[in-house]
C-alpha positions as a Markdown table, in Angstrom:
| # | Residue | x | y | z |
|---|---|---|---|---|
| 1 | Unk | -167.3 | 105.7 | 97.3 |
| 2 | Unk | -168.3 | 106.3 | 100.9 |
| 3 | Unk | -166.7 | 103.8 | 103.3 |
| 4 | Unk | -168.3 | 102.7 | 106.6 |
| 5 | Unk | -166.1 | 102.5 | 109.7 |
| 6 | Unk | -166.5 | 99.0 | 109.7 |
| 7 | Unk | -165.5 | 99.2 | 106.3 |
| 8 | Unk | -161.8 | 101.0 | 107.1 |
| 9 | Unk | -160.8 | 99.1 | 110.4 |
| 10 | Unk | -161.4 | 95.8 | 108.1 |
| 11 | Unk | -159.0 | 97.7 | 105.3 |
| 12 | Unk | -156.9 | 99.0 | 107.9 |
| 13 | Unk | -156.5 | 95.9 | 109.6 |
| 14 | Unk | -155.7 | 93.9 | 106.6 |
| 15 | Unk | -153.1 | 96.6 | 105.5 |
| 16 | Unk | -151.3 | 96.3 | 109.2 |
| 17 | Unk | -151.3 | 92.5 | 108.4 |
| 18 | Unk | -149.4 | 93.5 | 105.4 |
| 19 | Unk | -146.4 | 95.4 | 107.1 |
| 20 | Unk | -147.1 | 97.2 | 110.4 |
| 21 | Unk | -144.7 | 100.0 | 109.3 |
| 22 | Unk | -147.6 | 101.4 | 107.1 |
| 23 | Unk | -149.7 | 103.7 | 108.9 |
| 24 | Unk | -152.7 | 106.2 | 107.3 |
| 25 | Unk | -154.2 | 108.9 | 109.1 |
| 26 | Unk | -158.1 | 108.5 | 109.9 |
| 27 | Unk | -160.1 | 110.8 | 107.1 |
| 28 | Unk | -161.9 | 113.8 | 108.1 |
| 29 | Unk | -165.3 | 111.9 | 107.4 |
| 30 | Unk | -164.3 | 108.8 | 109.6 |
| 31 | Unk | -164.2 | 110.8 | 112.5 |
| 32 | Unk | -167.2 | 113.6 | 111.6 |
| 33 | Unk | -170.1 | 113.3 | 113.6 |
| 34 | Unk | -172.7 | 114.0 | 110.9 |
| 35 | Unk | -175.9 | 116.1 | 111.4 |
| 36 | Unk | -178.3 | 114.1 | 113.2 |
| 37 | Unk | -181.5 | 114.7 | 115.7 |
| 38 | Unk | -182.4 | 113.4 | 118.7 |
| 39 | Unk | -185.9 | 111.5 | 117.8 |
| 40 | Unk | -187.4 | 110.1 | 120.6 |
| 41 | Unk | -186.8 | 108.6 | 124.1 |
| 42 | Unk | -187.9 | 105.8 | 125.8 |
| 43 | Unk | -188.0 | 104.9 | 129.8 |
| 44 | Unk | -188.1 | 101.5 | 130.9 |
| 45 | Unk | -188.5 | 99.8 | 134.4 |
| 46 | Unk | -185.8 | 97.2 | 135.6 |
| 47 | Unk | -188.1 | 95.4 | 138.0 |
| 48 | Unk | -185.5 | 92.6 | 138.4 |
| 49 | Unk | -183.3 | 94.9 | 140.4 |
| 50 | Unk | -185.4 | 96.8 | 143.5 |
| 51 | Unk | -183.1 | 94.8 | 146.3 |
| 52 | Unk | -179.8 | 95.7 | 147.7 |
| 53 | Unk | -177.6 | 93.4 | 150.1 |
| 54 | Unk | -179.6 | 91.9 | 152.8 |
| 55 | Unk | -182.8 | 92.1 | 150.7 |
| 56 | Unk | -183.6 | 95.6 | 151.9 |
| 57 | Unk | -185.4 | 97.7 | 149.4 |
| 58 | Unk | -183.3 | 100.3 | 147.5 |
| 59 | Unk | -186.0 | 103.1 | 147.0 |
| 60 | Unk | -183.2 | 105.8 | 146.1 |
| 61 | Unk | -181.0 | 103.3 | 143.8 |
| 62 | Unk | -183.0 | 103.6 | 140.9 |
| 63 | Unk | -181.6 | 101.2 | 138.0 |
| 64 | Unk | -184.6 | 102.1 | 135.5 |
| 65 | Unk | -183.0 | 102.3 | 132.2 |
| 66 | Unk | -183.5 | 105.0 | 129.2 |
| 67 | Unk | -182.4 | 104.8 | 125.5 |
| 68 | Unk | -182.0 | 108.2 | 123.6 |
| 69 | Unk | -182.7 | 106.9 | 119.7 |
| 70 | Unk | -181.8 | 109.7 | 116.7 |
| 71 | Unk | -183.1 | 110.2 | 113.6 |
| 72 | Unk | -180.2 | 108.6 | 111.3 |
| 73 | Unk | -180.7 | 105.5 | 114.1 |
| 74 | Unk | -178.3 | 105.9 | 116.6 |
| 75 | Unk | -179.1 | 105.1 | 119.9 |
| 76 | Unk | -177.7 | 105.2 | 123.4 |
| 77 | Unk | -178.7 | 103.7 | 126.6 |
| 78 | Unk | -178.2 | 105.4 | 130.2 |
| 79 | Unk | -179.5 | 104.5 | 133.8 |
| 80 | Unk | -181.2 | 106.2 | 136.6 |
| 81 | Unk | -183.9 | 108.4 | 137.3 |
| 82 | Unk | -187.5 | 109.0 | 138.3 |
| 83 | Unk | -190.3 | 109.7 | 136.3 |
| 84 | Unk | -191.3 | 113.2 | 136.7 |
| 85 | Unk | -187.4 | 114.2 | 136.4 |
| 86 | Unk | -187.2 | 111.9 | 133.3 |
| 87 | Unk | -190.1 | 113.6 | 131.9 |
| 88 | Unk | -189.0 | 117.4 | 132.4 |
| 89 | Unk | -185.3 | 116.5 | 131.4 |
| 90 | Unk | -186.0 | 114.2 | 128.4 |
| 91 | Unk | -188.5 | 115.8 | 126.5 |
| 92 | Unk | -186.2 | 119.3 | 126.5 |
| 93 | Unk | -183.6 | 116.9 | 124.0 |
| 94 | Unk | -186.3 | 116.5 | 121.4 |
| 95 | Unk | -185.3 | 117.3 | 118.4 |
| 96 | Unk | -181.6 | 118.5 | 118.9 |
| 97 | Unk | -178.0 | 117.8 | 117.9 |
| 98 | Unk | -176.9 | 115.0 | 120.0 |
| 99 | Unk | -173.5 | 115.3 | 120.3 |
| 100 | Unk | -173.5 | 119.0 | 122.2 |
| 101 | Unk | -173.8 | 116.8 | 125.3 |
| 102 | Unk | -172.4 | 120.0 | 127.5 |
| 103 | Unk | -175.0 | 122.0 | 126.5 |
| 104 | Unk | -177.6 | 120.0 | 126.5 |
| 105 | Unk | -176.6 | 119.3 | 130.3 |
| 106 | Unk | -176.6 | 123.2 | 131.1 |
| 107 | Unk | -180.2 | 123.0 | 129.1 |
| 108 | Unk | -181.5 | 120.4 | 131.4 |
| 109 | Unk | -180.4 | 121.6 | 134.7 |
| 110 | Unk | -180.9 | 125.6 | 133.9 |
| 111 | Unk | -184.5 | 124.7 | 132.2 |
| 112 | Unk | -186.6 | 125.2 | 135.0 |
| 113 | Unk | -187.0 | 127.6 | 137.7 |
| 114 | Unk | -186.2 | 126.2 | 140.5 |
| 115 | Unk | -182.2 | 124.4 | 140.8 |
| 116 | Unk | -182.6 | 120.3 | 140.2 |
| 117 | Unk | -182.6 | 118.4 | 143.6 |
| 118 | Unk | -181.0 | 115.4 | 143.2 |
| 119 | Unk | -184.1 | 113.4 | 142.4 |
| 120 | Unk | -184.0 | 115.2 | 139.3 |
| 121 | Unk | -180.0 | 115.3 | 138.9 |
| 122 | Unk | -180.7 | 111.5 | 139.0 |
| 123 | Unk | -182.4 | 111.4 | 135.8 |
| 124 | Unk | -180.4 | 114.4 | 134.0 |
| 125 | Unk | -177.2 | 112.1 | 134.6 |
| 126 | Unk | -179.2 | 109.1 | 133.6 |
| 127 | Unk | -179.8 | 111.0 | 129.9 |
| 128 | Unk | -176.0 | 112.5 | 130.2 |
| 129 | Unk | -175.0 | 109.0 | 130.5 |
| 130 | Unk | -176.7 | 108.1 | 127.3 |
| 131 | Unk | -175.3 | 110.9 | 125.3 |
| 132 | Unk | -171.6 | 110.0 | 126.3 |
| 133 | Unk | -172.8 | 106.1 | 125.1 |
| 134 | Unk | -174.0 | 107.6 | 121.9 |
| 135 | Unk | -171.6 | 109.3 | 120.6 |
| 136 | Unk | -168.5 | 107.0 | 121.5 |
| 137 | Unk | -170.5 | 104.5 | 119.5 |
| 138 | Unk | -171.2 | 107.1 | 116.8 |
| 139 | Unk | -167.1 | 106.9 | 116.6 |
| 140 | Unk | -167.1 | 103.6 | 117.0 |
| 141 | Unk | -164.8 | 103.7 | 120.0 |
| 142 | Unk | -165.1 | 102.7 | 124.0 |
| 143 | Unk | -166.0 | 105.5 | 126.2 |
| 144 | Unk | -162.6 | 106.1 | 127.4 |
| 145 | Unk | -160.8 | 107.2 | 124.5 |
| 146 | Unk | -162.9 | 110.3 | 124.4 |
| 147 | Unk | -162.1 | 110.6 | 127.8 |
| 148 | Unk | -158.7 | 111.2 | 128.0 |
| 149 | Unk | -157.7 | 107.6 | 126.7 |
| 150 | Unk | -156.9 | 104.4 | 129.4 |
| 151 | Unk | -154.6 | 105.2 | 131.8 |
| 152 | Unk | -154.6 | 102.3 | 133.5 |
| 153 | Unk | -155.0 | 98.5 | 132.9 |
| 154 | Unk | -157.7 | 97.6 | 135.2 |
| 155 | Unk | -159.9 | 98.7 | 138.4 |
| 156 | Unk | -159.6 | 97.4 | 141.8 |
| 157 | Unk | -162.5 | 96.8 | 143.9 |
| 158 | Unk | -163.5 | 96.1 | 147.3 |
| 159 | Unk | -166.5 | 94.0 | 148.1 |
| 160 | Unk | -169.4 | 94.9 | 149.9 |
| 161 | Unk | -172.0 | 92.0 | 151.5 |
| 162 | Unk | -169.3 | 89.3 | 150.0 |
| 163 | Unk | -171.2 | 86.2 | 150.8 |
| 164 | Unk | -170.0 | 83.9 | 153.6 |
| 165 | Unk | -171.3 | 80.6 | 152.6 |
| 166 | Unk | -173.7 | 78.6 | 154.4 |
| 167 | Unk | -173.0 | 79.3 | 158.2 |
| 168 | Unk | -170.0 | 81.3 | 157.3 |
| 169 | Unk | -168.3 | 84.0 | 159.8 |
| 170 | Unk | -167.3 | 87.4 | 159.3 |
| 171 | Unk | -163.5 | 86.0 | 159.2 |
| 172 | Unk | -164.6 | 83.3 | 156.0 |
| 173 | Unk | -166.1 | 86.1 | 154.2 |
| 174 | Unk | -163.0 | 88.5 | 154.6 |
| 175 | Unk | -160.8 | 85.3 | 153.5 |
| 176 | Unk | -163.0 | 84.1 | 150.1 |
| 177 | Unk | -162.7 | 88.1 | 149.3 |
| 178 | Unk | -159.3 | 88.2 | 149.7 |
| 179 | Unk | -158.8 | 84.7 | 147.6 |
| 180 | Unk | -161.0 | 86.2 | 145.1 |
| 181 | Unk | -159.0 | 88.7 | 144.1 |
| 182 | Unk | -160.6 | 92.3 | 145.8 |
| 183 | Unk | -158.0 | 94.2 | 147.0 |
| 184 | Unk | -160.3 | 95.1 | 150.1 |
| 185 | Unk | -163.0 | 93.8 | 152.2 |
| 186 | Unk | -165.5 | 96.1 | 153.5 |
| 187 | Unk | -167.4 | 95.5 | 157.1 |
| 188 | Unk | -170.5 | 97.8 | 157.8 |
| 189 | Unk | -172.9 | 98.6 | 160.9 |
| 190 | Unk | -175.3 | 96.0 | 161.0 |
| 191 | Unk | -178.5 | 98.2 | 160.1 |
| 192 | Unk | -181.7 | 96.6 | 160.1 |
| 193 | Unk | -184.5 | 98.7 | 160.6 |
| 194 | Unk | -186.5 | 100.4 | 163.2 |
| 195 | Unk | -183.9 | 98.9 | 166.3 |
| 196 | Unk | -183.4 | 100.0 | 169.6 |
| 197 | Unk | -179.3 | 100.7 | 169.5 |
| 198 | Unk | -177.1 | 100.7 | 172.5 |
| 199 | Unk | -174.2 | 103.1 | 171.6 |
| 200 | Unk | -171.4 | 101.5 | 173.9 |
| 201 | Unk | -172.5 | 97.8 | 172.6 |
| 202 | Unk | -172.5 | 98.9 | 169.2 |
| 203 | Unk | -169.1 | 100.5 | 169.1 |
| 204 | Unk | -167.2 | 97.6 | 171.2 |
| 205 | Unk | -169.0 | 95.1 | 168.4 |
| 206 | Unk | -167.7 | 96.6 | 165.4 |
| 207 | Unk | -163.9 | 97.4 | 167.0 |
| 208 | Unk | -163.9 | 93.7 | 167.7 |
| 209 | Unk | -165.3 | 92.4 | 164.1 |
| 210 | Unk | -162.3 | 95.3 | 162.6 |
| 211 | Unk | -159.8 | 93.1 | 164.9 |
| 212 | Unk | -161.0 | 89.9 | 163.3 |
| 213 | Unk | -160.8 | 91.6 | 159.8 |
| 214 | Unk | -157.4 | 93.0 | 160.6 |
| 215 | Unk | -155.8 | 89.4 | 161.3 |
| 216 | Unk | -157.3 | 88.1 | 157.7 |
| 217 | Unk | -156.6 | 90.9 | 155.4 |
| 218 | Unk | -153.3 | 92.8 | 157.1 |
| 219 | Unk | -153.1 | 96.7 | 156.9 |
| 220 | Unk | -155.4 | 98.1 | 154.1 |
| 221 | Unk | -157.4 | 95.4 | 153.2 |
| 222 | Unk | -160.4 | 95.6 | 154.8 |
| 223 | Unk | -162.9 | 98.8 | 155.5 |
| 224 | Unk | -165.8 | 99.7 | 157.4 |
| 225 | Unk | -168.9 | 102.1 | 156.9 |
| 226 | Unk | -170.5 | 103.9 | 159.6 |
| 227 | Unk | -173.6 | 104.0 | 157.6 |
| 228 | Unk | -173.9 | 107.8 | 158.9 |
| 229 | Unk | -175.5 | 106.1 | 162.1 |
| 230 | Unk | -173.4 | 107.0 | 164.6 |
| 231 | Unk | -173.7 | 110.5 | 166.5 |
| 232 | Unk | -170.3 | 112.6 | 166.1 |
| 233 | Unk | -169.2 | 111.0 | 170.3 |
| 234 | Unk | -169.7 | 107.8 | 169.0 |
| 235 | Unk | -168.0 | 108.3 | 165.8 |
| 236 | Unk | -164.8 | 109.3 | 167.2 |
| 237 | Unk | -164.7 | 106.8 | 169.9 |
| 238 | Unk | -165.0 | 104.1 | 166.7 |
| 239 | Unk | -162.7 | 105.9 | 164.6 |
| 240 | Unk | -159.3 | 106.3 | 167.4 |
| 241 | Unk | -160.1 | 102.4 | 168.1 |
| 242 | Unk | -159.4 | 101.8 | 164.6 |
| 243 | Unk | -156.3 | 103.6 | 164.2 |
| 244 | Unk | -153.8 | 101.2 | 164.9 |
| 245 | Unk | -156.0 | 98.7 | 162.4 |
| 246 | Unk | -155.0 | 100.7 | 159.7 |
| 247 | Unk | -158.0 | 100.3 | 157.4 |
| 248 | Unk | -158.3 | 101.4 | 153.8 |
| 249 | Unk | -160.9 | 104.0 | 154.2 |
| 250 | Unk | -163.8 | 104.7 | 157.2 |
| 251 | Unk | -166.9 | 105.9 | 155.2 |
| 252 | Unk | -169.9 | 108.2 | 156.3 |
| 253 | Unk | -168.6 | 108.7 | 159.9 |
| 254 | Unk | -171.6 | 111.2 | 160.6 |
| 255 | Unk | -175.2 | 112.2 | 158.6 |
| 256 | Unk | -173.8 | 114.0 | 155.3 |
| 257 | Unk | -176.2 | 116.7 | 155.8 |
| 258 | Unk | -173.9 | 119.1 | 157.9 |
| 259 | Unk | -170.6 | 119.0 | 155.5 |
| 260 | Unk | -168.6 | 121.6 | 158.3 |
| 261 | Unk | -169.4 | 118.9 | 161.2 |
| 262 | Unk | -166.3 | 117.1 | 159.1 |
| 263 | Unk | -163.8 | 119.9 | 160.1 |
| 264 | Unk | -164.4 | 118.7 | 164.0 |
| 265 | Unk | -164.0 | 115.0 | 162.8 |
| 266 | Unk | -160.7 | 115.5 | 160.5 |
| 267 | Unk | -159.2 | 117.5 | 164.2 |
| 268 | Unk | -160.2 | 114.5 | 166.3 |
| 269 | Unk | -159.6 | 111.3 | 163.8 |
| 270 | Unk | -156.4 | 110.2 | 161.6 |
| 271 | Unk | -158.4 | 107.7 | 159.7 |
| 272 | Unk | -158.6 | 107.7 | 156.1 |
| 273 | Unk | -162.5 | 109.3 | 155.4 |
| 274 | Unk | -164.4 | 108.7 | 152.3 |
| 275 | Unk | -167.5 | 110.7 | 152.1 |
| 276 | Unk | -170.2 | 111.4 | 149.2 |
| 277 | Unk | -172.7 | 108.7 | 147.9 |
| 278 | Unk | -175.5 | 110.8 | 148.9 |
| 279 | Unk | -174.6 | 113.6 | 147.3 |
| 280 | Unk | -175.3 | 115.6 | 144.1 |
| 281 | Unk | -173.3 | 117.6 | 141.9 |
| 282 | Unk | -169.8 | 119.1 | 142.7 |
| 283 | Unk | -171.1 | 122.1 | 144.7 |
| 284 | Unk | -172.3 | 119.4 | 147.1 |
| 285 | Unk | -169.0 | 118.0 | 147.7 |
| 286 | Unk | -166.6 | 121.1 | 147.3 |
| 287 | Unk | -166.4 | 121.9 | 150.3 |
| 288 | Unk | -164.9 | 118.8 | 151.7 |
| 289 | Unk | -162.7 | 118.0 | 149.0 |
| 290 | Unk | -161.3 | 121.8 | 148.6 |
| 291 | Unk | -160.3 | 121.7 | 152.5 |
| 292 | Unk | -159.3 | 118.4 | 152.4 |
| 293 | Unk | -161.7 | 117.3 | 155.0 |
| 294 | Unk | -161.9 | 113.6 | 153.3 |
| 295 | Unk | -159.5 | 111.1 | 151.5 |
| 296 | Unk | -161.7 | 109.8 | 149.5 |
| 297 | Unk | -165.0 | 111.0 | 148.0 |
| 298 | Unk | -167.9 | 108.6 | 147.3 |
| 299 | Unk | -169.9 | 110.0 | 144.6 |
| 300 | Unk | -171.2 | 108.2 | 141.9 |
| 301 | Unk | -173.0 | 107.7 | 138.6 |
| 302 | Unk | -175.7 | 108.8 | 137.6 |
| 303 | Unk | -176.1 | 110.7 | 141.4 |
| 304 | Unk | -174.3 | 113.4 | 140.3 |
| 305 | Unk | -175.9 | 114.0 | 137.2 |
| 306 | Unk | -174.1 | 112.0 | 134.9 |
| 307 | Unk | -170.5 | 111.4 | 133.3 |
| 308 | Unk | -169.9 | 115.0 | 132.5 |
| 309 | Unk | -170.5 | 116.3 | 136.1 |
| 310 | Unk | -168.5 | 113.4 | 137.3 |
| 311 | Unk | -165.3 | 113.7 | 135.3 |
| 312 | Unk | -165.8 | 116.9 | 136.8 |
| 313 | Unk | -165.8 | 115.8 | 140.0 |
| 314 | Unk | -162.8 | 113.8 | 139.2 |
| 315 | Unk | -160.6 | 116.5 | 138.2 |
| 316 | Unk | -161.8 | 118.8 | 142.1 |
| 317 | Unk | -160.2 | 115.5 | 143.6 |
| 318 | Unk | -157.4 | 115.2 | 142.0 |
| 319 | Unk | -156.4 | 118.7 | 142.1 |
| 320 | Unk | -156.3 | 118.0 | 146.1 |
| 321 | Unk | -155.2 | 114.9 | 146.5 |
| 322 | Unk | -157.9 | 113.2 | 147.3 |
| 323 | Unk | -159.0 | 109.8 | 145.5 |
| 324 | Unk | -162.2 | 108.4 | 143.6 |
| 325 | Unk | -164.1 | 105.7 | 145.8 |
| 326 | Unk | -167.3 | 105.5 | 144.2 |
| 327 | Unk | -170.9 | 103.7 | 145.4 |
| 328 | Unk | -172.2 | 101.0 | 143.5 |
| 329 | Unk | -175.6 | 101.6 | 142.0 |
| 330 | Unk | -176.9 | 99.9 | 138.9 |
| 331 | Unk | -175.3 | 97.6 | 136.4 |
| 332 | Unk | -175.4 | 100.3 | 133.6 |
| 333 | Unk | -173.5 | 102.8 | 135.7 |
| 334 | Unk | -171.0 | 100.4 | 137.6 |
| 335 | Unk | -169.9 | 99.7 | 133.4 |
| 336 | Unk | -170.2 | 103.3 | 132.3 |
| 337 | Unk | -167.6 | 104.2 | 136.3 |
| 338 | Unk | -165.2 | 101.8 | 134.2 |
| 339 | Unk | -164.5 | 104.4 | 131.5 |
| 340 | Unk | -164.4 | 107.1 | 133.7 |
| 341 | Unk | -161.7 | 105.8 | 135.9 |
| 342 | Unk | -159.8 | 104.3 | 133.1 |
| 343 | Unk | -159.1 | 107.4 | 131.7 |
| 344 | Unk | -157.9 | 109.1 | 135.2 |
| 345 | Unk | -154.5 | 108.2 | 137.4 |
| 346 | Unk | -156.2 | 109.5 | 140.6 |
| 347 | Unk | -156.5 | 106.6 | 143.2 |
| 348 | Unk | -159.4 | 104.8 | 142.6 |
| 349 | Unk | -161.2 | 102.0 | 144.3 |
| 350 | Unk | -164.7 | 100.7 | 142.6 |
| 351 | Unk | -167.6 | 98.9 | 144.8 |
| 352 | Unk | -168.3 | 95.6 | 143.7 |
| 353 | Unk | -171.9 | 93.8 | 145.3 |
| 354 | Unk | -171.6 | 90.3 | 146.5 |
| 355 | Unk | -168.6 | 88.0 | 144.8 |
| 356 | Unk | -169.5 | 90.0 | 141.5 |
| 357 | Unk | -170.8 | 87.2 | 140.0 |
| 358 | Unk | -174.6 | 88.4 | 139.3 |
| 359 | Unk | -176.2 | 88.7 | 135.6 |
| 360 | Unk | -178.9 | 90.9 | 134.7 |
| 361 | Unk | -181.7 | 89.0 | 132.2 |
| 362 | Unk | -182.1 | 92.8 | 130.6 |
| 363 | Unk | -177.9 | 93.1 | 129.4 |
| 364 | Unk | -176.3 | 90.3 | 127.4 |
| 365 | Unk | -172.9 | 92.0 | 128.2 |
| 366 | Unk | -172.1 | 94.7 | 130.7 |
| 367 | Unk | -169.0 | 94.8 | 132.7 |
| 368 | Unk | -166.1 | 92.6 | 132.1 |
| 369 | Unk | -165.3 | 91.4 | 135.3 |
| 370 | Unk | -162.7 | 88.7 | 136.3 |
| 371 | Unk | -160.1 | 87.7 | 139.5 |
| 372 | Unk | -161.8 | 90.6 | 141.6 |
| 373 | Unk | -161.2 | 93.3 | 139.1 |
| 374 | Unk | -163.0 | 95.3 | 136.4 |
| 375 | Unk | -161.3 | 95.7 | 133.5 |
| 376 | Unk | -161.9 | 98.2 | 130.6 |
| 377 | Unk | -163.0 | 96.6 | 127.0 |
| 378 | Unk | -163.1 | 97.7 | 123.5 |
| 379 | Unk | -166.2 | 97.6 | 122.4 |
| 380 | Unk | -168.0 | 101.0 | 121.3 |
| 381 | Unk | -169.7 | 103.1 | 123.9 |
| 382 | Unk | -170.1 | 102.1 | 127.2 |
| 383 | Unk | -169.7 | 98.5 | 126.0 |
| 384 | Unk | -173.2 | 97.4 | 127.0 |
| 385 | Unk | -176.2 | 95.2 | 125.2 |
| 386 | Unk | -179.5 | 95.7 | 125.8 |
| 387 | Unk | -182.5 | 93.6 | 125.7 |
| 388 | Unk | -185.6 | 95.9 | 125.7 |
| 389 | Unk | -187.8 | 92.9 | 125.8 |
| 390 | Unk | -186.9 | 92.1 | 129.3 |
| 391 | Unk | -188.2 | 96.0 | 130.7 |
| 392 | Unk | -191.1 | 97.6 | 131.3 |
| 393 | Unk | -192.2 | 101.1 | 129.4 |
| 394 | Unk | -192.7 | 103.7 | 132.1 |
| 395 | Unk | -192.6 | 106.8 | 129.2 |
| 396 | Unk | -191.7 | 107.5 | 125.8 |
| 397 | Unk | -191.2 | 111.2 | 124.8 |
| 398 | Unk | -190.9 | 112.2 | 121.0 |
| 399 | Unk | -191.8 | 116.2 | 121.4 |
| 400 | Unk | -189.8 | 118.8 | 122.8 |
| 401 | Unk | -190.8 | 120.9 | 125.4 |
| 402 | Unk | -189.2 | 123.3 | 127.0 |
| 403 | Unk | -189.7 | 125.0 | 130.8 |
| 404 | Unk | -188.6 | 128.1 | 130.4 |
| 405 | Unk | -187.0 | 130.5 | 128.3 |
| 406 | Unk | -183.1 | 130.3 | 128.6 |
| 407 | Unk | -180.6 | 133.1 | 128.2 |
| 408 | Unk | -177.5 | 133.2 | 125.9 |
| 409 | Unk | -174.1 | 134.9 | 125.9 |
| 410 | Unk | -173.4 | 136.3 | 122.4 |
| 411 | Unk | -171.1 | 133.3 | 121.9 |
| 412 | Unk | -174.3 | 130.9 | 122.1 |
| 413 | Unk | -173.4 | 129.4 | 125.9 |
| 414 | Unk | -176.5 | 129.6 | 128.6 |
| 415 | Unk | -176.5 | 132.2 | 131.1 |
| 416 | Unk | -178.6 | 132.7 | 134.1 |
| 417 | Unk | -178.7 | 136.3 | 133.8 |
C-alpha cells in the first residue's frame, strides 16, 4: 500500500505520541520527487497593488503574480515580471521536469541571444521563485529546509513610510516604530517629483531630522536613504554630518550606475553603506561586495532573478563580511525573503512598508508577521495561499518554445561555447 505524506506525518505523529524515543527513517518514496511535467503557466495582474509610500506609482515594482501548474497537479506560485520577459522565459518550461530548477534558470537566461536585462531577470526570478515553491510543497516542507534549514528564530525589520498618525511628526513616527517592535526606523529625502532642489537646504534639513531621530531611537536605530539624489559633494557633506549619529546603515549615497564612484565614497565616509535594490544579478553587485566598498547590499527578490541567484548572492556577502539588507517589493517575495534569510547567519535586516499591518484581497495567508518581526512558519512552500479569483489574466502559456539552440557539456550542463 502506497502511503501519502499526509498519510505518514499522521502515523508518525501518533507513533511520537506513543514514546518519543521511537524514531523511523523517512522512506525512499516519501522523499522522491516523482516524474512529473511542467503543463502550463498562467500570468495574472495584481491591480490592487500599483502604489508605493506616498501614493507614488511603482512602475518598476511589479507584484503581477504567476503560477507554474504540472501535469500530476502540482502547482507553484511566484511574483514579478513583465509581459514580454514572462512570455520568452515561461513558455521555454513547457513540458519539462520541474524540479531541475538550476537548469531551467541557465535555460532561461542563456535562451536568447542577447544577455537578460533586468526587465527580463524580473520575470525569470519571478518563475525561479515558483519552482523553489513547488517543489518544497512537492516535499511537503517550508522553503527553508531545502535551504540549508532555519538558522535563526525570526527576522528583524526596519520600517520604511511608518505612519505618523493624524498630524504626527517625524519624532512620533520614529517613537510608534520603535514601540512597535522594528529594530530600526528609516528617514529618506523627501522626493516628490519634478522639484527645484537647493543642495545646501536640503542637506542641513535632513542632518537636523537625523538629530531628531537620534534622540528617539539612540545609536542604530534609525536609517536614512539618499534616494541616489544627491551629487557625490553633496553626499559626503550628508554622510560626515552623520557620523557621530551613528545610524544603522546610509543607503544609495550616489546613482548606482557608476559602481567604482563607491571607491571615492568608502575613502571620504565611515558610514555604514548599503547599496543594490536596483540591481540585477550577482555580476551587478560583485564588484562592491568583493572590495568591500558597502556594508550592506540591497538586493532583492525577484530583481535578481529569483531565489537561486539570490542565495547566491547571499553566500558573495557573507564570504566578505558584508550583510543582507534587502528592498521590499511585493507580498509574494517579502514571504518567499523569509526563507531565504532563515536559512543564513549573515546579518540581516528585512524592509517592512508602513506599520506592516496591510492584507492583500488576492493571499489568504502570506507572511507571518507580529511585534515588528517576520517570523518563519511551517507550512509547505513558501507558505502562501492564493486566490486566483481576485487577479487578472495577462497570459497563459501551455507550449514550449524555445529561442535558440543551446549548447551542452558532455555531462548535460549548458554552455555558451
Amino acid at each position: 500500500m502506497t502511503m501519502s505524506l499526509w498519510d505518514r506525518r499522521s502515523v508518525l505523529t501518533g507513533l511520537g505520541a506513543v514514546g518519543a524515543s521511537l524514531w523511523l527513517p523517512p522512506s525512499a518514496d516519501a522523499l522522491a520527487l516523482t516524474d512529473d511535467k511542467i503543463k502550463r503557466i498562467r500570468y495574472f495582474r495584481n491591480a490592487g497593488d500599483s502604489t508605493g509610500n506616498r501614493g507614488q506609482p511603482m512602475v518598476n515594482q511589479s507584484s503581477n503574480v504567476v503560477v507554474i501548474e504540472t501535469e500530476r497537479g502540482l502547482t507553484g506560485i511566484g511574483e514579478g515580471g513583465e509581459p514580454t520577459g514572462m512570455d520568452e522565459c515561461a513558455s521555454m518550461l513547457i513540458g519539462l521536469d520541474p524540479f531541475r530548477i538550476d537548469q531551467h534558470w541557465q535555460r532561461m537566461l542563456r535562451g536568447y541571444f542577447y544577455p537578460a536585462g533586468r526587465e527580463k531577470l524580473h520575470s525569470l526570478g519571478a518563475l525561479d521563485m515558483a519552482l523553489w515553491d513547488l517543489k518544497a510543497k512537492a516535499l511537503d516542507v517550508p522553503l527553508w529546509q531545502l535551504l540549508g534549514g532555519k538558522s535563526r528564530e525570526h527576522i528583524e525589520l526596519y520600517a520604511t513610510a511608518f505612519p505618523r498618525g493624524r498630524n504626527g511628526t517625524l519624532e512620533d513616527a520614529a517613537r510608534g516604530c520603535m514601540d512597535a517592535g522594528f529594530r530600526v526606523y528609516r528617514h529618506a529625502t523627501d522626493n516628490p517629483r519634478e522639484r527645484l532642489v537647493d543642495r545646501f537646504k536640503l542637506v542641513q534639513q535632513m542632518h537636523e531630522d537625523c538629530i531628531a531621530l537620534h534622540k528617539i531611537t539612540g545609536d542604530g536605530g534609525w536609517a536614512i536613504d539618499f534616494h541616489t539624489e544627491l551629487d557625490p559633494s553633496d553626499a559626503i557633506n550628508l554622510a560626515t554630518l552623520l557620523e557621530p549619529l551613528h545610524p544603522y546603515f546610509c543607503e544609495d549615497l550616489i546613482r548606482s550606475e557608476g559602481v567604482d564612484s563607491y571607491v571615492t565614497m568608502r575613502e571620504r565616509t565611515r558610514v555604514p553603506i548599503a547599496v543594490g535594490e536596483q540591481f540585477g544579478y550577482k555580476w551587478d553587485i560583485n564588484t562592491l561586495i568583493e572590495r568591500q566598498l558597502i556594508d550592506y547590499t540591497r538586493c532583492t527578490l525577484p530583481n535578481v532573478g529569483g531565489i537561486s541567484e539570490f542565495m547566491k548572492i547571499v553566500a558573495l556577502a557573507e564570504t566578505h563580511y558584508v550583510g543582507m539588507i534587502p528592498h521590499f517589493t511585493g507580498p509574494i517575495s517579502e514571504a518567499a525573503l523569509v526563507h531565504c534569510l532563515t536559512a543564513t547567519s549573515v546579518v540581516t535586516l528585512m524592509e517592512m512598508l508602513g506599520d506592516g499591518t496591510r492584507t492583500w484581497p488576492h493571499l489568504p495567508k502570506v507572511y507571518d508577521f507580529k511585534d515588528g518581526k517576520l517570523w518563519p512558519n511551517d507550512r509547505p512552500g513558501l507558505g502562501v495561499e492564493l486566490d486566483q479569483s481576485k487577479l487578472t489574466l495577462l497570459g497563459e502559456y501551455a507550449t514550449y518554445r524555445a529561442g535558440m539552440l543551446l549548447n551542452r557539456r558532455p555531462d548535460g550542463s549548458f554552455t555558451n561555447w
